[in-house]
C-alpha positions, 0 to 999 in steps of 0.5 A: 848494763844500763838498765842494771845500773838503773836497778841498783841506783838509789835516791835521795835519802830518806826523811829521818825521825828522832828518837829521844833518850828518856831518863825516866821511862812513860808509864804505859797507860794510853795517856800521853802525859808522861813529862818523857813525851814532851821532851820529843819532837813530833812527827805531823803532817800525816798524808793519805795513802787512801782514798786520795794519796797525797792528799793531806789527812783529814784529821791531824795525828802526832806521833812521839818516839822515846827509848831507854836501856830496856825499850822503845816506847812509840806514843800517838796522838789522834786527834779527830773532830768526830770523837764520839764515832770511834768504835773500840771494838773488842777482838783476838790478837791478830784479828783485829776487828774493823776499827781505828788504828794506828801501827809501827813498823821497825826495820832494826837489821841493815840490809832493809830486807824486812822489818816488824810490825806492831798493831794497836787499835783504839779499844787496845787490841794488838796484831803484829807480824812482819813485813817482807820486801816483795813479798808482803806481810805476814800476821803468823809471828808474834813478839812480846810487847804491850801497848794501851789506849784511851779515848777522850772527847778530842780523839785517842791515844795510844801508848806502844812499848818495844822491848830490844829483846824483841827485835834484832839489831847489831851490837854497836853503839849507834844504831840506823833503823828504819820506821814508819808510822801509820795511822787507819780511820774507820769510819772514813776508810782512809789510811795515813802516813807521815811518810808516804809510801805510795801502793804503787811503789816496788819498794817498800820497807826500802823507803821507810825513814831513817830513825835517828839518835838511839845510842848505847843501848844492847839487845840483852841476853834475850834468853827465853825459855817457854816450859809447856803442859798439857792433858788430853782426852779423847772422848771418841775416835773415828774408824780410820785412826790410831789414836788412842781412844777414851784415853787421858793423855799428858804431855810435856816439851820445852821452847828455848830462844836465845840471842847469839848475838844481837842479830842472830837467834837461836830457836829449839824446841823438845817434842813441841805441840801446836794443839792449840793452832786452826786446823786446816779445812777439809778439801776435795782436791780433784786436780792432778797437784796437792793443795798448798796450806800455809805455815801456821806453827809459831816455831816454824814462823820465827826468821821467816822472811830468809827462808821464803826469799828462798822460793819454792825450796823450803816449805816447812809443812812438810815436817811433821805432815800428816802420813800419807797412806802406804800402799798394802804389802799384800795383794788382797789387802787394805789399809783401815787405819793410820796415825793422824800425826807424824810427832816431831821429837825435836826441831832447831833453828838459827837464823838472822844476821851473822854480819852486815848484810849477811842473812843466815837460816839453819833449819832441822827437825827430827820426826818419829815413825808412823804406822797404819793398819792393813787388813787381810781379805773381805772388809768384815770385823773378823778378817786379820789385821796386821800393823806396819810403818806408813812412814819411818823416822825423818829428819829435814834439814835446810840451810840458807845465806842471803847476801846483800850486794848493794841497796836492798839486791841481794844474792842467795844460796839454799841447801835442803836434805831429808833423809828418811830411815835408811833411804837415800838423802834427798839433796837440793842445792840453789842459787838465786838473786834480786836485783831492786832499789828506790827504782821500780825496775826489778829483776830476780833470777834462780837456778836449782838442782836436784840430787836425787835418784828420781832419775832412776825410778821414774825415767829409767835409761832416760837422760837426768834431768834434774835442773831449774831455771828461772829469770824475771825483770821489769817494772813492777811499780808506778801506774803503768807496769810490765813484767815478764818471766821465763821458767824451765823445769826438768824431767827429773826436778824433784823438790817435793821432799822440803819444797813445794812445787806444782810440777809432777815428776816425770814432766819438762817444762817451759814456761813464760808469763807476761804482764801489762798491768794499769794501776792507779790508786787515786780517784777518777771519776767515781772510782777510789782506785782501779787496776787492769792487769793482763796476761799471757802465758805459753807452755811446752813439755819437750819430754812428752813430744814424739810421734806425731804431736812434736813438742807439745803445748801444755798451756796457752792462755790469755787472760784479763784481771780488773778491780775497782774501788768505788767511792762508796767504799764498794769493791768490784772485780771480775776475771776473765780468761781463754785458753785455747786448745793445747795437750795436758801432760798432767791429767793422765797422771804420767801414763806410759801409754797414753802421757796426753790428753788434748783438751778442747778450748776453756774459758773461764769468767769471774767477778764479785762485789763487796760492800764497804768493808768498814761498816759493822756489816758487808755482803760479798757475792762472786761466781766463777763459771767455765766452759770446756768443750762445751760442759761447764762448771760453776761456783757462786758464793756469797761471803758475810761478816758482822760485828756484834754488840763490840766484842763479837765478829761473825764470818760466814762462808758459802760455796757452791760447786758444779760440774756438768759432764765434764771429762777427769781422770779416775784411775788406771784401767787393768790393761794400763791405759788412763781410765777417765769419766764424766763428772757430774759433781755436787758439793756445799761448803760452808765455813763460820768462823767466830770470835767473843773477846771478853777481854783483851786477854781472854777471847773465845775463837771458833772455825767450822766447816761443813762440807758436803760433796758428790761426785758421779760418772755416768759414763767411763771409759779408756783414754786410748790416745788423746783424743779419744773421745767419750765412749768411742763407738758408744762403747762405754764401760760397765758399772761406771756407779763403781767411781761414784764418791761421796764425802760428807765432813764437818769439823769443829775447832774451838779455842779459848785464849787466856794470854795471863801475863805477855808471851805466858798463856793458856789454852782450852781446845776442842776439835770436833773431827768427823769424816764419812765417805760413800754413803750412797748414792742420794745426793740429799743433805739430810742422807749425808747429816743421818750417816755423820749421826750414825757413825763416830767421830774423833772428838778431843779436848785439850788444855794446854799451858805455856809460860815464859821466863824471859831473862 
């Protein structure tokens, strides 16, 4: 009771900023001469959060905040002694190049759970997202809102104007926000506050200052409607696909947001396109779990902190995600082709607050059918094909309401459904809480279940199991921090319809983590900062016990994570981890006869070094090495970025992977068991990544991956029990070359970004799409660059047109 009383206790109030009613708005040009600036008081006395927090900044910075009827209107004075050495680097929105800048971030909602922020640097740049308590910031969102800079012999300024239709804020007559201002030097790496806000602290948008004196003002109808065109030709088609080849083809959907209230959105969108968003890079997964890729979707990004304090229950990738391959209908056949798409006829969203502290989030999407293509017999041109559905309609739907309770704690409860054609629903209900206030003891708890007929198919007879459970406390902030957390799992918990969890079906899990961690954030010695964080970890699956392994422990792992500033602004950080011998539930893919398989003590060992970040070139090297049984794998790399000339930033990626005999799982032999191989496996990734600003409206924006991989298994063999060892007696299987794997991958995706007036832009896309497996059995680069020559690729390009009418 004590240490919930401590959670839930707050502290003296926070500093207060005063806004100032402007009779005649500024004109947003960069310069503070506007007379409505000088009617409001400053806020000065800007402190640093690095590299010596605390300490005064060493150079002065004045902020002034004006609003009328339509606007918040933040203006900065930066005054600096060495004005002659800003850099106004020219990049895309969002990315903003290694510059000075300065920031706003405004928490309009009552219950201080989050709050927008908007980025502007010297050469006028902008980035904004939102900052979620707990658990970060996030750049993916974007709002409609302008700002201007100038430079001059004394420093710089710059000009931020907020529209209320922008943010979400009650409908009352006076309002209580929450701010804060901040303010990054470059060519000092120091980053000030004029309220300070400690690294080190739990909370964060919890101690932002109360902004004072914004009265009568509305968030207006804030209608938006974003009509969009766009015409796409596919110049050629890879084998593996069913999208049109050759073809011209024009689309047409609509995005519609509109305020219910002030604090409660609505969102639509009719057959929506993201052509113009990243594509994900290629991955060799050789895990027994898929790969997590982030939200990148702007529809899909709007109210995103109330659906992630929601946990692992809602991951929105999975509507329109591409189809997986079907298994083929007939014994003797193979799918040769697929949708590269699942199109998404329609989604809608209602999210913010329905009263004081009361968060809402209603999420659904319709998605329409796909098809693959099987072909009948041997692989030749002439054998038959035959079209059938590799996935069928679908429509997601969650629905989320997050309460405060007191402070910023807060109670939770999350419903997901999908519904696949005629199938079953697939139902997730649960329950959570976070406890945390001004203190640096927090605690969060959940509990879920999932209704769903998984117990049916994957454990037949068996006791259902659906259910999880998780608990975590401690002190996650301040120099000294401990935290520790407690998970179950059931056998039967299936989330994986909306949610995304690293857990196969079929497994039981209990699971613990403990943290000691050291984090100091201030000089010592020759160190800018230094943290120690270390480790423990235990689990169990009591569902695969029996016999003569009890209850097995699935992990059992000790591990130590340290990072280091110097005070040349280099980084270093190494890891260093030990697992001892326990049973792996997952490897074996949930065989009946053999579920285990005891792996042999691992260690692992990772460190990298990087240079300072602020200069217009930095070099990062790292490696990982680990240690199994005595085969190892290692992975060095290097990282590179360089700013060219102002207006270009260049980042280049390189990694390098090998194994060394080490045992995986390949398939399922014919009489059942667990089919495993030493893997010797080769494989070169390099990513470049580039931008060319022209302007601050028009940027050019460039990803590309190549990807190079070769796995070989010189010997194979049945996994009869767990420790069966390689080739038991020698007797290994034959033609183990028949698991060899080869891809060879390189993709391209070029955007060139117009943004013509705020929140209208246009697009001109190019993806370059080029995927050849098995290629034989030469490692060599120059045989896997001669097979993406010789076969064809999917190469689209696509002009895509939005604009905004924002009533």
């Amino acid at each position: 009771m004590m240490l919930l009383l401590a959670l839930l206790a707050s502290a003296s109030s926070n500093p207060r900023a005063q806004a100032v009613r402007a009779a005649t708005p500024p004109s947003v040009d960069g310069r503070l001469d506007d007379p409505a600036w000088q009617a409001a008081p400053p806020l000065d006395g800007f402190v640093q959060v690095e590299p010596n927090e605390g300490a005064a900044a060493s150079e002065p910075t004045e902020v002034r905040i004006v609003y009328d009827q339509r606007a918040l209107y933040v203006g900065f004075r930066c005054w600096d002694s060495r004005a002659s050495q800003i850099a106004p680097r020219l990049g895309r929105r969002d990315a903003v190049p290694e510059s000075d800048w300065v920031s706003v971030i405004v928490d309009p909602s009552p219950d201080r759970r989050s709050a927008y922020y908007f980025l502007v640097n010297s050469a006028g740049v902008v980035g904004d997202g939102v900052v979620i308590e707990g658990q970060g910031d996030s750049g993916d969102w974007d709002g409609v809102w302008t700002a201007r800079t100038s430079i001059d012999d004394r420093g710089w300024s710059a000009e931020i104007e907020i529209p209320f239709s922008t943010l979400r804020f009650p409908r009352s007559g006076r309002q209580s926000w929450g701010i804060h201002v901040r303010r990054y030097i470059s060519r000092l790496k120091e980053t000030d506050d004029w309220n300070l806000i400690r690294r080190t602290d739990a909370s964060q948008v919890g101690r932002f200052a109360q902004l004072d004196g914004i009265e009568g003002v509305q968030p207006g109808l804030s209608l938006q409607v974003s009509p969009y065109a766009s015409a796409t030709v596919r110049a050629s088609a890879g084998p593996d696909t069913l999208a049109p080849q050759s073809e011209t083809r024009a689309q047409v959907g609509l995005d519609v947001k509109y305020a219910l209230t002030g604090t409660l959105t609505l969102d639509a969108t009719i057959n929506p396109d993201f052509g113009q968003v990243e594509v994900d890079p290629e991955v060799v997964n050789l895990s027994a779990f898929e790969v997590f890729f982030p939200e990148k979707r702007p529809f899909f990004l709007e109210g995103l902190d109330i659906f992630q304090s929601a946990g692992s229950l809602v991951y929105t990738r999975r509507i329109g995600a591409p189809p997986a391959v079907p298994d083929p209908p007939d014994p003797d056949g193979t799918i040769v082709a697929i949708d590269p798409i699942a199109r998404i006829v329609g989604a809608l969203k209602l999210t913010g607050n329905a009263g004081p502290g009361t968060a809402v989030g209603l999420l659904a999407g319709y998605v329409d059918e796909t098809s693959a293509v099987e072909r009948i017999g041997g692989p030749g041109n002439l054998s038959p094909t035959v079209k059938l559905r590799a996935s069928p309609a679908s429509f997601f739907q969650a629905a989320r309401v997050r309460r405060v309770v007191r402070g910023q704690s807060t109670v939770g409860l999350t419903e997901t459904a999908v519904v696949r054609g005629s199938a079953p629903d697939a139902v997730v209900l649960g329950s959570d809480f976070d406890v945390r206030g001004r203190s640096d003891w927090t605690a969060s708890g959940s509990v879920s279940v999932s209704a769903t007929d998984t117990c049916k198919d994957v454990r037949p007879g068996a006791h259902c199991d659906p259910a999880a459970l998780g608990l975590a406390a401690g002190k996650t902030g301040g120099t000294l921090r401990l935290w520790d957390e407690l998970r179950y799992l059931g056998a039967d918990y299936d989330i994986n319809d909306l949610g995304f969890l690293q857990h196969q079906l079929g497994n039981q899990l209990v699971w613990q983590r403990a943290h000691a961690g050291f984090f100091r954030m201030r000089p010592l010695g020759p160190w800018n900062y230094v943290w120690l964080d270390l480790s423990y970890a235990t689990a169990w699956d009591p569902n695969a016990g029996g016999g003569a392994f009890g209850t097995p422990m699935t992990d059992h792992f000790i591990g130590a994570d340290f990072t280091s500033g110097l005070r040349n602004h280099w980084e270093w950080g190494w890891f260093y981890g030990h697992a001892f011998a326990r049973f792996d539930d997952a490897e074996t893919r949930l065989n009946p006869l053999t579920r285990l398989y005891h792996r042999s003590d691992f260690d692992t060992i990772w460190q990298r070094v990087r240079s300072n970040p602020s200069r217009p070139f930095w070099l990062q090297l790292r490696n990982a090495l680990d240690v199994e049984g005595g085969r190892w794998t290692w992975a060095p790399g290097a990282d590179a970025n360089a700013l060219l000339g102002g207006r270009v930033q260049l980042g280049l990626s390189l990694t390098w992977r090998q194994w060394f005999g080490r045992p995986r799982w390949i398939d399922t032999a014919a009489d059942g068991y667990p089919l495993f191989g030493t893997l010797d496996l080769e494989q070169l990734e390099a990513t470049l990544r580039a931008t060319a600003a022209f302007s601050r409206e028009v940027t050019l924006q460039l990803f590309s991956q190549f990807l190079r991989s070769a796995q070989r298994y010189p010997r194979v063999w049945e996994l009869l029990d767990p420790f069966t060892p390689p080739c038991q007696d020698g007797a290994c299987l034959p033609n183990p070359s028949a698991y060899d794997r080869d891809l060879t991958s390189l993709i391209i995706n070029a955007v060139l970004r117009w943004e013509f007036h705020p929140g209208s832009t246009a697009y001109l896309v190019y993806t370059h799409n080029h995927q050849v497996r098995g290629v034989g059995d030469q490692l060599a680069l120059g045989h896997a660059l001669d097979a993406l020559g010789s076969t064809p690729a999917d190469n689209v390009i696509a002009l895509k047109l939005t604009y905004l009418w924002a009533l």
